[in-house]
C-alpha positions as CSV (number, residue, x, y, z in Angstrom):
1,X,1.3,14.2,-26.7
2,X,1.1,10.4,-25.8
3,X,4.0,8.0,-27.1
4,X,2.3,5.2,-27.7
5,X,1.8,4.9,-31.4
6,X,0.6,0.9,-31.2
7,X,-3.0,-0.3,-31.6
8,X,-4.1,0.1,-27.4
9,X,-6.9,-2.4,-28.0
10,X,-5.2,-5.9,-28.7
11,X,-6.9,-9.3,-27.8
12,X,-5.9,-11.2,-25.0
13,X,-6.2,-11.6,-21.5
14,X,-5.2,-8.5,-19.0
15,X,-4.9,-7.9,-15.0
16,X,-7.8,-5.6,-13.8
17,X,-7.3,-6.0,-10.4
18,X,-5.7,-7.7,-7.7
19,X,-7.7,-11.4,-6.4
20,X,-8.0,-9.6,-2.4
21,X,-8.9,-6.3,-4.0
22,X,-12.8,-8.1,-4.7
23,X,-13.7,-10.3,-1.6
24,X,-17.3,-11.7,-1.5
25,X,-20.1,-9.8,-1.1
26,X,-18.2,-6.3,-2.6
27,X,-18.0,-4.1,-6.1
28,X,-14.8,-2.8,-7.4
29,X,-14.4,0.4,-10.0
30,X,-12.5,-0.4,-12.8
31,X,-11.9,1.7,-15.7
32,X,-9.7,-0.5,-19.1
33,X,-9.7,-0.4,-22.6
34,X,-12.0,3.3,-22.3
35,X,-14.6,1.6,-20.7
36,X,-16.0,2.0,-17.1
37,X,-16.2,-1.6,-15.8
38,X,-16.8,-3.3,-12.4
39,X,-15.8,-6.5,-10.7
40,X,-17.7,-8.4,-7.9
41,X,-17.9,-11.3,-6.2
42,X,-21.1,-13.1,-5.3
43,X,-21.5,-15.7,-2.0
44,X,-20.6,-18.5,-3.9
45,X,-17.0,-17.2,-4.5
46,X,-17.1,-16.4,-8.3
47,X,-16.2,-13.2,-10.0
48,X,-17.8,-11.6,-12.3
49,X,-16.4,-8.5,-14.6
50,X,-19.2,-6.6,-16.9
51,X,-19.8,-3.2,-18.1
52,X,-20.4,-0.8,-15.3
53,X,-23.9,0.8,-16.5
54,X,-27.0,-0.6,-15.5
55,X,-29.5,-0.9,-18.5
56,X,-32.2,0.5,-17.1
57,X,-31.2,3.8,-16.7
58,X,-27.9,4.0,-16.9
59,X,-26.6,3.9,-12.9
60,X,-23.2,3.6,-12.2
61,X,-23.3,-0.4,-10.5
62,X,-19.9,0.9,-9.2
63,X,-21.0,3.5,-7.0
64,X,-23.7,1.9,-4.4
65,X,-24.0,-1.1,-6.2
66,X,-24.5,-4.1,-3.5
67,X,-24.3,-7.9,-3.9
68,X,-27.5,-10.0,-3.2
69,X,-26.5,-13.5,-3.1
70,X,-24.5,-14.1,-6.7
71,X,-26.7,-10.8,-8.3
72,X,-25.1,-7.3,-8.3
73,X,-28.2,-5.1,-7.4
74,X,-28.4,-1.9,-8.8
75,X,-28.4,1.6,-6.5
76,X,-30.9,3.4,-8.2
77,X,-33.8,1.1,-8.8
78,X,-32.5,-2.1,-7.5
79,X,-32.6,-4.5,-10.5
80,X,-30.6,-7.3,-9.8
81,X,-28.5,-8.8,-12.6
82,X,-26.7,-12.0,-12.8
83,X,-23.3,-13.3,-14.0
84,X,-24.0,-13.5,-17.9
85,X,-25.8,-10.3,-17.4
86,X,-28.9,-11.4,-17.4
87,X,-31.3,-9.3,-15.5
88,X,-33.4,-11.6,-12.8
89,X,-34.9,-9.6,-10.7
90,X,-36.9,-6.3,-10.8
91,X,-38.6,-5.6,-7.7
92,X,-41.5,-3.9,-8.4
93,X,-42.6,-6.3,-11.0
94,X,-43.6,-9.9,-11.1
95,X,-40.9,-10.8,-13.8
96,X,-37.6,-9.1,-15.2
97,X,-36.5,-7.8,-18.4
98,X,-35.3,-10.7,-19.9
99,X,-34.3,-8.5,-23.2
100,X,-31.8,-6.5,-21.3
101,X,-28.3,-7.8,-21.3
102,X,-25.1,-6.0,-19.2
103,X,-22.0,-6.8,-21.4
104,X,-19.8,-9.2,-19.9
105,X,-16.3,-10.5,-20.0
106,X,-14.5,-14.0,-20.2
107,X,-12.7,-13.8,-16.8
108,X,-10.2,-15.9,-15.1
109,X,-8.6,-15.6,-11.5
110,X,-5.6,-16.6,-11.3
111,X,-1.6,-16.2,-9.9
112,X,-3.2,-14.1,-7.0
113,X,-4.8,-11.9,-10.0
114,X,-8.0,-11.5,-12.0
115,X,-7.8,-11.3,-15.6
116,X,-10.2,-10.5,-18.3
117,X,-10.5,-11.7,-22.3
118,X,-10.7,-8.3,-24.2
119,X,-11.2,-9.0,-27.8
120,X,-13.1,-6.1,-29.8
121,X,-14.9,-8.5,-32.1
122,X,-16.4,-10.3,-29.3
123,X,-14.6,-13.7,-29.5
124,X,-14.4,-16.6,-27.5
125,X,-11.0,-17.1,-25.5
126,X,-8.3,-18.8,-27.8
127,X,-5.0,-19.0,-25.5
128,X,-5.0,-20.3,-21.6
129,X,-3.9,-17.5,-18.5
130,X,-0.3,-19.7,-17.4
131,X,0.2,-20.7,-13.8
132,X,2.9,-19.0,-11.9
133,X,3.5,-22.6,-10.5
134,X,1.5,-25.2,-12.6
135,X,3.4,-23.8,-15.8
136,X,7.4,-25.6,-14.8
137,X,7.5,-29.2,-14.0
138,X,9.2,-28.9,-11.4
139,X,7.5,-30.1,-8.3
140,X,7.5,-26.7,-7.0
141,X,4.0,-25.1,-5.4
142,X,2.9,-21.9,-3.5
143,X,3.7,-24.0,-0.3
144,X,7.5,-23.5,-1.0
145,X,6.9,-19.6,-1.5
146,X,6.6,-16.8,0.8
147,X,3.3,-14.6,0.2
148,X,3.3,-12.7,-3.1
149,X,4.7,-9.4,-2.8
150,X,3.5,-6.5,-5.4
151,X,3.4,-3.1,-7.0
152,X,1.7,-1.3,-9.1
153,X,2.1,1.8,-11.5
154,X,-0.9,3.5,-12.7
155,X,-1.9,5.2,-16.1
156,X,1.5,5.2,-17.8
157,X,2.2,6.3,-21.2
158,X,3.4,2.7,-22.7
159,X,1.9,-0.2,-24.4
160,X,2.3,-4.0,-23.4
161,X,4.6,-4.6,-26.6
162,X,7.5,-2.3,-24.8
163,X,7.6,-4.5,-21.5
164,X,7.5,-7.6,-23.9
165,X,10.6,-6.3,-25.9
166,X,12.4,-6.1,-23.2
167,X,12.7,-10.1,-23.0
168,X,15.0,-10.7,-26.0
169,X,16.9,-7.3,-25.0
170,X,20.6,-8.8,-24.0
171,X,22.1,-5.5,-23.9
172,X,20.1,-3.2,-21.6
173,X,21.3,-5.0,-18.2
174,X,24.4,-3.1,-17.9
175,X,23.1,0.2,-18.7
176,X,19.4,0.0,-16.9
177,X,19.9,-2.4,-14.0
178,X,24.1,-1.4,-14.0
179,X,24.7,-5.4,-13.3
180,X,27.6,-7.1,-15.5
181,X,24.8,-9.6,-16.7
182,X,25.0,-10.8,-20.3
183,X,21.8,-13.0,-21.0
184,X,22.6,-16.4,-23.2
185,X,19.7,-16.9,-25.4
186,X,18.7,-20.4,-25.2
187,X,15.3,-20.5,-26.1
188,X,13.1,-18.1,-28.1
189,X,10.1,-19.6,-29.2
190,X,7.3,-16.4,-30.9
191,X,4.5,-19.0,-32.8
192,X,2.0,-20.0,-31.0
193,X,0.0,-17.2,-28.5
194,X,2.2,-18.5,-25.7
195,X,5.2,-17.7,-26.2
196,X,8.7,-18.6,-24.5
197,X,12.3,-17.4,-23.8
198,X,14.5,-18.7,-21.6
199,X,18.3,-17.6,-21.3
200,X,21.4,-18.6,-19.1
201,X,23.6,-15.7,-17.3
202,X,27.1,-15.4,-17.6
203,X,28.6,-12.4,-16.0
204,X,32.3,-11.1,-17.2
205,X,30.6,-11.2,-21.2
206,X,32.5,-14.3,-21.9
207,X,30.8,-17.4,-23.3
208,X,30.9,-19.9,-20.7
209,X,30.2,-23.7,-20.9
210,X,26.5,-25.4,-20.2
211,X,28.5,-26.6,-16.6
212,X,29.9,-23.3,-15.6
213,X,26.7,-21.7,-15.5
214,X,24.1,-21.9,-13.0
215,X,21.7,-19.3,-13.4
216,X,19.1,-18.3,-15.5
217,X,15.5,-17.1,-16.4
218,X,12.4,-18.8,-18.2
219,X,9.8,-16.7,-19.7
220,X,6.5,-17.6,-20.4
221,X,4.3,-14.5,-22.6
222,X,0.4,-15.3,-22.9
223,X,-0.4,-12.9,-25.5
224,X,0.8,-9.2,-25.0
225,X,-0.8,-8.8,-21.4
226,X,0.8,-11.1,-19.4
227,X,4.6,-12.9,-18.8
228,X,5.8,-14.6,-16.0
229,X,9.2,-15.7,-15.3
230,X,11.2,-18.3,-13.2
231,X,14.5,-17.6,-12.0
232,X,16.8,-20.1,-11.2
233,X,20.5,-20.3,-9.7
234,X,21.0,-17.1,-7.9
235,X,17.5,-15.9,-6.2
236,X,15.0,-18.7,-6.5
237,X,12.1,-16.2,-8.0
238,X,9.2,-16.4,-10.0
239,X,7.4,-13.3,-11.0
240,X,4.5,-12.2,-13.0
241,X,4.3,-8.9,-15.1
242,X,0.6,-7.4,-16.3
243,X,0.3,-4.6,-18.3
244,X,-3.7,-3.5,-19.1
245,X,-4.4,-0.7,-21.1
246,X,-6.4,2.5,-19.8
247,X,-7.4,3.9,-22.8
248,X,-6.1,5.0,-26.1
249,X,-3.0,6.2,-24.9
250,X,-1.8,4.5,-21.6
251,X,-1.8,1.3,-19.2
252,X,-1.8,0.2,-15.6
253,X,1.7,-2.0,-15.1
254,X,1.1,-4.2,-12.0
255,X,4.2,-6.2,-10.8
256,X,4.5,-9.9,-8.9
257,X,7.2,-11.3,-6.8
258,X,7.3,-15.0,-4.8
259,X,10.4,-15.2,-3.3
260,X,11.0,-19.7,-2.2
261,X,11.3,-20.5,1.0
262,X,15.4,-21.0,2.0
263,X,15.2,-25.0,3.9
264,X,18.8,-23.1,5.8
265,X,16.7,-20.3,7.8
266,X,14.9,-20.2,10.4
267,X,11.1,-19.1,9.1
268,X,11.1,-15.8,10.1
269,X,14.8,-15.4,8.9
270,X,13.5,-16.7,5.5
271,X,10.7,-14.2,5.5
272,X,12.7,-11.2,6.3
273,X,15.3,-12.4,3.5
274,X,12.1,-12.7,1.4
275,X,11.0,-9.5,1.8
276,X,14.3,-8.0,1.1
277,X,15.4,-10.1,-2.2
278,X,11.4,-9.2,-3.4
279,X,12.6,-5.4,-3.1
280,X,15.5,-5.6,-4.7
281,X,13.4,-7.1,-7.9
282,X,10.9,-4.8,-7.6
283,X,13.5,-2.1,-7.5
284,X,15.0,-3.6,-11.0
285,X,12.1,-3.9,-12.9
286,X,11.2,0.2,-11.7
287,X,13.9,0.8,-13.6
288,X,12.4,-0.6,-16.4
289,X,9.2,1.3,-16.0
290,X,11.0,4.8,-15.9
291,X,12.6,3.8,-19.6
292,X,9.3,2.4,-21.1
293,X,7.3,5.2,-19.4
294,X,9.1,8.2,-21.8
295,X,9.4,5.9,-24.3
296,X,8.8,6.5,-27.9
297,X,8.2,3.6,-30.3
298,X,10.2,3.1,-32.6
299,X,8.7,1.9,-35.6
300,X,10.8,0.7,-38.0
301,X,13.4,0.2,-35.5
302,X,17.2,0.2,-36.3
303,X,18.3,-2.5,-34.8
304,X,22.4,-3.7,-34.2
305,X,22.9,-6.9,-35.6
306,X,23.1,-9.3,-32.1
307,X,19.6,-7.4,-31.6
308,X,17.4,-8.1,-35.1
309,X,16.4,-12.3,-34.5
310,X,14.7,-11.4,-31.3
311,X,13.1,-7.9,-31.6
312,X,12.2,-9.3,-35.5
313,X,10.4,-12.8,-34.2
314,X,8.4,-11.0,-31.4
315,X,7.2,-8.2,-33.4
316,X,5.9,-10.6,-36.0
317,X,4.7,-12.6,-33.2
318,X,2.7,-9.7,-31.8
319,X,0.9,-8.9,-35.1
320,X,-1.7,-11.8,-33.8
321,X,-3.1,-9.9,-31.2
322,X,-4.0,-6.6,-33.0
323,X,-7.8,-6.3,-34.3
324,X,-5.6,-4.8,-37.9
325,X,-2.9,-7.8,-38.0
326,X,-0.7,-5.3,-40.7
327,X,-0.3,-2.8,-37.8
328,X,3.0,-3.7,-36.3
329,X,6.2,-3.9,-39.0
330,X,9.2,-6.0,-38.5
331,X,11.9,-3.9,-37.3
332,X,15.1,-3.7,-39.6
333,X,18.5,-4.1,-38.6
334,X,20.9,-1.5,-38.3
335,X,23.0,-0.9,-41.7
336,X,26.4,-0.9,-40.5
């Protein structure tokens, strides 16, 4: 029985595939939100994602499908359609269908990912995709990071709220990730469709002063499908988590890691560093993933009391994003 018990159709933008997974010139098989769906890339660099049935008869564009210029051309008859979905081209006639219309998708590309707008009434785009880089003020670009590093789990039975929750969760670092980190809430900001938390780290428990501690993580959350982080202090990381949903009862979690550049290493010494410290993250948050992926969602949840100001303002928070905004409660704190 799937565990999910959320609304698996929220609005908002989502990863369906990886930027190098769709160079020019090819089709890519998608299948989100229970719909078959492709992604290509014409000759003038753009990509386009859209429903993955041709409406003439109904061909697969996903199997044989090929690229003509900035048109994907159908297998089976070859009737060329554009980037709206507009078909241009039949070749056996002197003009195209102009009332036939491939459904297509708002899409962005972006943090080394492409990213669709799923909204089941059809709407516009009403919340920007964050830059991995562009997002912190801080000077920093891609220049000062090694190549992104990634994973990817596949049709797990979670939703996007689970992975979000686990932002204002202080108390699973010791018992997940068996680290003596206790996160410092600094920020926790659930109005707008972006969203933010950003805590220090102390490490014995203890409250420390603002001097005594130098590490710490900024979250940015762009609706339900998307958060990327900045660490500071310890590992200079920045990472990006997408979670997409499959169909009614499970998602595809994909995983990004850019590991800086240390100034004290030789470049190849950097880069083998690199590669190790992006493990080791990777390696954390997959222990994350085994929780969410046989978890059960708890709805009302019974909360301790450090635990109800966070869980509370992101599950109201959340309530935007689902088509029935009454479909996620606010949690309610443990009696005790």
């Amino acid at each position: 029985m799937a565990r999910p018990t959320l609304c698996m159709t929220p609005t908002g933008w989502f990863q369906v595939a990886w930027a190098d997974e769709v160079p020019v010139g090819q089709v890519h098989r998608m299948h989100y939100f229970g719909r078959e769906l492709v992604a290509w890339r014409g000759h003038s660099g753009a990509v386009t994602v859209m429903d993955a049935y041709c409406e003439h008869l109904g061909a697969h564009l996903g199997h044989g499908g090929t690229v003509v210029e900035d048109t994907i051309q159908c297998p089976f008859h070859g009737w060329q359609w554009n980037s709206a979905g507009r078909n241009v081209c039949i070749p056996y006639e002197d003009r195209p269908n102009i009332g036939k219309k491939i459904a297509t998708y708002p899409t962005v590309e972006r943090n080394d990912a492409i990213y669709l707008w799923h909204d089941t009434e059809r709407r516009d785009p009403w919340f920007e995709i964050p830059d991995i880089f562009d997002s912190w003020d801080d000077g920093r670009t891609a220049a000062d990071y090694h190549p992104t590093t990634t994973r990817r789990w596949d049709s797990l039975e979670l939703h996007p709220q689970y992975v979000l929750e686990n932002g204002v969760d202080f108390a699973h670092f010791t018992y997940v990730h068996k680290v003596p980190i206790v996160p410092v809430f600094t920020r926790q900001e659930f109005t707008d469709p972006i969203s933010y938390v950003d805590f220090t780290i102390t490490f014995d428990g203890s409250a420390a002063s603002a001097e005594e501690i130098n590490s710490g993580v900024e979250a940015i959350n762009a609706g339900l499908g998307l958060a990327i982080t900045k660490s500071w202090g310890m590992i200079d990381n920045r990472t990006a988590t997408a979670v997409t949903p499959v169909d009614d009862r499970t998602c595809d979690v994909r995983f990004s890691v850019w590991i800086g550049h240390n100034p004290e290493l030789s470049e190849a010494e950097s880069a083998a560093a690199a590669a190790r410290h992006a493990q080791g993250v990777i390696d954390q948050f997959e222990a994350d993933v085994e929780i969410w992926s046989h978890q059960k969602y708890a709805d009302p949840a019974a909360l301790a009391r450090g635990e109800y100001a966070g869980f509370t303002a992101l599950r109201r928070w959340a309530t935007q994003f689902y088509p029935d905004a009454g479909s996620v409660d606010a949690p309610r704190e443990e009696a005790r």
